[in-house]
N, C-alpha and C positions, 0 to 999 in steps of 0.2 A: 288813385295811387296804384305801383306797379310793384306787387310786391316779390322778390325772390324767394324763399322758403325752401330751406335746406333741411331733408331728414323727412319730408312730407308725407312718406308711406309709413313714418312708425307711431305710435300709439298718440305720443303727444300730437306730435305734427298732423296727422291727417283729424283729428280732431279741430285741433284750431284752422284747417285748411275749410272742412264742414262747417266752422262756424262763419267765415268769414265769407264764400260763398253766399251763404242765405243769410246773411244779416249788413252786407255789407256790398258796395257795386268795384269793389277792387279786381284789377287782374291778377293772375298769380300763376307762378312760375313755381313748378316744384320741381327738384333737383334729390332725385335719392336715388343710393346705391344699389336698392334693392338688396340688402345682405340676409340675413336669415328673421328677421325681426319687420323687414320691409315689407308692406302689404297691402296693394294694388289695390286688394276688393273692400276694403276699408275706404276706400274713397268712390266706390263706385256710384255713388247717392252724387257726385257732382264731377265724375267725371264726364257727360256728354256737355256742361256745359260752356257758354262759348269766352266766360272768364276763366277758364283754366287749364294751363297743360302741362306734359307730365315730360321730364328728362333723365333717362338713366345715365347717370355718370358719377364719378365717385370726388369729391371736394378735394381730395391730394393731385387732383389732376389739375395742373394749372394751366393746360391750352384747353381743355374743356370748361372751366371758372371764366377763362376771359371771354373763350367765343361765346359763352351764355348771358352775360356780359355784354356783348356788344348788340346783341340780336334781340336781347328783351327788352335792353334799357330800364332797370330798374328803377321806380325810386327810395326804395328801403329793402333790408337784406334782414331778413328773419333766418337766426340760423340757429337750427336744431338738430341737425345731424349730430349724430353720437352714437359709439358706440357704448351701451349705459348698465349693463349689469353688475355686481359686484361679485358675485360668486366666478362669473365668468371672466372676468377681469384676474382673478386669483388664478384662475388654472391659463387662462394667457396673457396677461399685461401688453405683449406688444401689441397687438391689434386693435388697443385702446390707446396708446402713445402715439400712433400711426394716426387715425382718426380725429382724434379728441386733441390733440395739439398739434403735428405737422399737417390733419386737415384746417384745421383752425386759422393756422399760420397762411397758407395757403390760400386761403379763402379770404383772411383782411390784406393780404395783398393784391389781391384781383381787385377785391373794393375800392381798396387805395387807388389803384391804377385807374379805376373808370372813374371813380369818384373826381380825380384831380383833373379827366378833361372835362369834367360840367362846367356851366357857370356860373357866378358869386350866389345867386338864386339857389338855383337845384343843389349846388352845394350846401347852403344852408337849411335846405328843405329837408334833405336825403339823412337817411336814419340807417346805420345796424347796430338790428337787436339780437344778442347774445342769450342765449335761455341757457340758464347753466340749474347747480341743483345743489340745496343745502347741507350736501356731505360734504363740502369741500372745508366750512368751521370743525369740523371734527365732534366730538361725542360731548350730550351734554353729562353734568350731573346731573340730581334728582332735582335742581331747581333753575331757572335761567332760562333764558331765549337768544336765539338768533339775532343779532342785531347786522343791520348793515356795513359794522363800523369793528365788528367783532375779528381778529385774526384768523389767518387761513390754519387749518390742521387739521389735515386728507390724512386717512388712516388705511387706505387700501388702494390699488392701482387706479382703481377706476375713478375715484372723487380727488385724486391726487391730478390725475390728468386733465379734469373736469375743471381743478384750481390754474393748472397752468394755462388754460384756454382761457381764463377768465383775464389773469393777468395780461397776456397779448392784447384782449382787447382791451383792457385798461392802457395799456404800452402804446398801443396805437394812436389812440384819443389823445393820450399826452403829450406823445412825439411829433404825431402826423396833424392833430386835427381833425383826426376822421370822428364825424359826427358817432359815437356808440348811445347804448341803452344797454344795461346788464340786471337779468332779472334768474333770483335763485329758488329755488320752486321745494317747498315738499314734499311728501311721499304722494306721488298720481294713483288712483285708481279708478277705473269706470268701464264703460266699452268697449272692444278692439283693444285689450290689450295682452300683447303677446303671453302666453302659458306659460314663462318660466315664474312668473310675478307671482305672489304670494293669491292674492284672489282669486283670478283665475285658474292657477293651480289648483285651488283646494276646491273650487265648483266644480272643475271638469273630477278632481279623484271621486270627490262626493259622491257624485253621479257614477260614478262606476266600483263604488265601493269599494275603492284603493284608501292607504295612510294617508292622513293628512298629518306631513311632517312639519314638528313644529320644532325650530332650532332652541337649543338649549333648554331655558326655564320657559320660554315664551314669553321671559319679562320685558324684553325691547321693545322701544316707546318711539314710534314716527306720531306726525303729525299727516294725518290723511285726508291731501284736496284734491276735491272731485275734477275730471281733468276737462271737464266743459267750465267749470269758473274759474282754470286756468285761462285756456282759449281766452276769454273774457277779459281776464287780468291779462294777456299778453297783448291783446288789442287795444286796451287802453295807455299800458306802457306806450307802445308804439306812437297813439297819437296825443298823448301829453304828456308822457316822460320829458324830463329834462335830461337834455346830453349832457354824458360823462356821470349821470346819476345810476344807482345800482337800488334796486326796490325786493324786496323779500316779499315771498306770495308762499301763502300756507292757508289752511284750513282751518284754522281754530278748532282741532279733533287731535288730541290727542290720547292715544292708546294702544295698549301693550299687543303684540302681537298673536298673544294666547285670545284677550277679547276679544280682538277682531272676528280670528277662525268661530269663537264661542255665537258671537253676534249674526255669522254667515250662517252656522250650524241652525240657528233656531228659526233665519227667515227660509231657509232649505226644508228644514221638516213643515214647514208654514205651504211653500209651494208644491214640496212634493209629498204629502199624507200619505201615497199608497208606493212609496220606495222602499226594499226591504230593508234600506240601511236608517233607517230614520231609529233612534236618533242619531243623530248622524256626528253629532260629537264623542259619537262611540269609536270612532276612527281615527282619534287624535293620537299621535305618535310622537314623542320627545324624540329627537335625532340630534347629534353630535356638533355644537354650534360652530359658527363657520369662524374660520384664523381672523383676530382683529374686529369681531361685528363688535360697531358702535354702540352703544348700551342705548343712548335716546337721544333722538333731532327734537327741537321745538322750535318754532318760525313768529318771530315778533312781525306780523305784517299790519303793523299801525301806521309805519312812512307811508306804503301805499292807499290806505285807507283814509287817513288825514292830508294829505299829499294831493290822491289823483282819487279819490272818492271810491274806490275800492271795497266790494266785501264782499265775500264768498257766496250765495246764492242757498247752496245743497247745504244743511244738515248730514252730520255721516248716515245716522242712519236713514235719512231720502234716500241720498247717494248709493249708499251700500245696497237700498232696496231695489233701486233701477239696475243698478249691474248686476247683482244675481237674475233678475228678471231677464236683461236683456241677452246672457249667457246661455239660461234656458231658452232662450225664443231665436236663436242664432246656431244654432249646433253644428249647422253645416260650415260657417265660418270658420270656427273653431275645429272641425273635422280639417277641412282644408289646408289649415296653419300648420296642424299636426301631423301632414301627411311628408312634411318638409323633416330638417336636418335635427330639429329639435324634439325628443320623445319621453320630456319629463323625467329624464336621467338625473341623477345628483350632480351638479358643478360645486367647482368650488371648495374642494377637501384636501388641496394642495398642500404637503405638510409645510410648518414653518423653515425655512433655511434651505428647503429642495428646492 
């Protein structure tokens, strides 16, 4: 298999890019913009090898789509590119409608294009898969789950764009034929992943005995999956999804985001005993909740798991053990990412109506 892989330097992406390398004899083509989130040294564990290489260009470019396109010969299009924050998304919307839909757009018609000169074979061999992400149902109540079958209601730029990417490829599959696969994912954390995100955040303040700001009540409830039984679940979609099917992939973890920090703070004081901020839940800071935050995502993933034999691997607290570990054991990484355009500044406090 020759896989394309759009978005491959950000957190999801070079994750399942690593997975797939050492667990699997695929070629792979990875296509990222390189934007502020994009990161090179997050793949450096398989960049010398002789399945993988690397293209900077950006997916709204449509002679860059097709001549990548012509010269890899794909036979599947994993596309994860996105621009994905929501606080960041508030203080600029268009650079997530640019991206997240006119790249989207853009990129299933390059598909189409190359797709329609294969023949009857590789046409029906050939796969893209869309990784989209559970905010696009909108907030739950205090009870219910995500179902595959549930209505779209995006409550912020960013999972609104996230909805309209998903429909094109639905649009596609139904108009064109083009073989799809669309899978909506919960809240990721693990690894490599860029410091605006709530975990990584509050390890690097920790550690430096900054606030660890926690929006509103702290009562906001994601469901938190480890982003390697992502990887996992994206690879199995891939090679036994059924096209034109849509699969939910979640964690079976759900909890409020005051826990979490609470959960980080005690395996923190656990790693680090001779820190002067221990305990380190003494740094917890209620701050101003952000315009529109969903109250609670929850993810029904039993289609996948009765379906394609699916289940998550990590427990949160494995999960959450290995990322704080691997945060402390990586510093320079995370020095590096920081040395960039992003320096843990507040996004995201755009009043309503401005």
């Amino acid at each position: 298999m020759r896989l394309l892989i759009t978005g491959g330097a950000g957190f999801i992406g070079s994750a399942l890019i690593r997975h797939l390398i050492a667990e699997t004899d695929y070629e792979i083509l990875n296509i990222d913009k390189l934007t502020y989130a994009g990161n090179l040294e997050s793949l450096t564990s398989v960049a010398t090898s002789p399945r993988y290489r690397f293209v900077q260009a950006d997916i709204c470019d449509a002679a860059a789509m097709a001549a990548a396109f012509a010269e890899f010969k794909p036979t599947a299009v994993m596309h994860l590119a996105a621009e994905s924050h929501v606080d960041r998304s508030i203080d600029g919307p268009g650079d997530f409608i640019q991206t997240n839909v006119v790249g989207t757009y853009t990129l299933l018609e390059a598909t189409r294009q190359y797709w329609g000169q294969l023949d009857t074979e590789e046409q029906a061999s050939f796969r893209f898969h869309h990784i989209s992400t559970d905010e696009v149902y909108g907030s739950l109540g205090d009870t219910g789950l995500f179902t595959e079958t549930m209505p779209y209601e995006p409550n912020s730029p960013y999972s609104a764009s996230k909805a309209g990417s998903d429909h094109l490829v639905r649009a596609w599959h139904h108009t064109y034929g083009l073989p799809t696969l669309l899978t909506n994912c919960s809240n990721n954390y693990g690894p490599y992943q860029f410091p605006e995100k709530l975990l990584p955040l509050m390890i690097s303040n920790a550690q430096l005995g900054k606030a660890l700001p926690i929006y509103g009540q702290g009562d906001n409830i994601r469901d938190w999956l480890f982003v390697d039984d992502h990887a996992r679940a994206l690879q199995v979609v891939l090679e036994t999804g059924v096209v034109g099917e849509c699969y939910n992939i979640g964690g079976f973890n759900e909890h409020t985001n005051l826990d979490v920090v609470h959960r980080l703070c005690a395996i923190l004081d656990e790693l680090l005993p001779d820190s002067p901020h221990v305990p380190h839940q003494g740094l917890i800071t209620f701050v101003t909740d952000r315009p529109g935050h969903d109250q609670r995502y929850a993810i029904d993933a039993s289609k996948i798991e009765r379906e394609l034999g699916w289940r998550p691997e990590e427990t949160f607290e494995s999960g959450l053990r290995k990322t704080v570990q691997w945060y402390l054991d990586n510093k320079q990484w995370c020095e590096h990412v920081l040395d960039g355009s992003y320096q843990q500044q507040r996004l995201g406090l755009q009043e309503t109506g401005s």
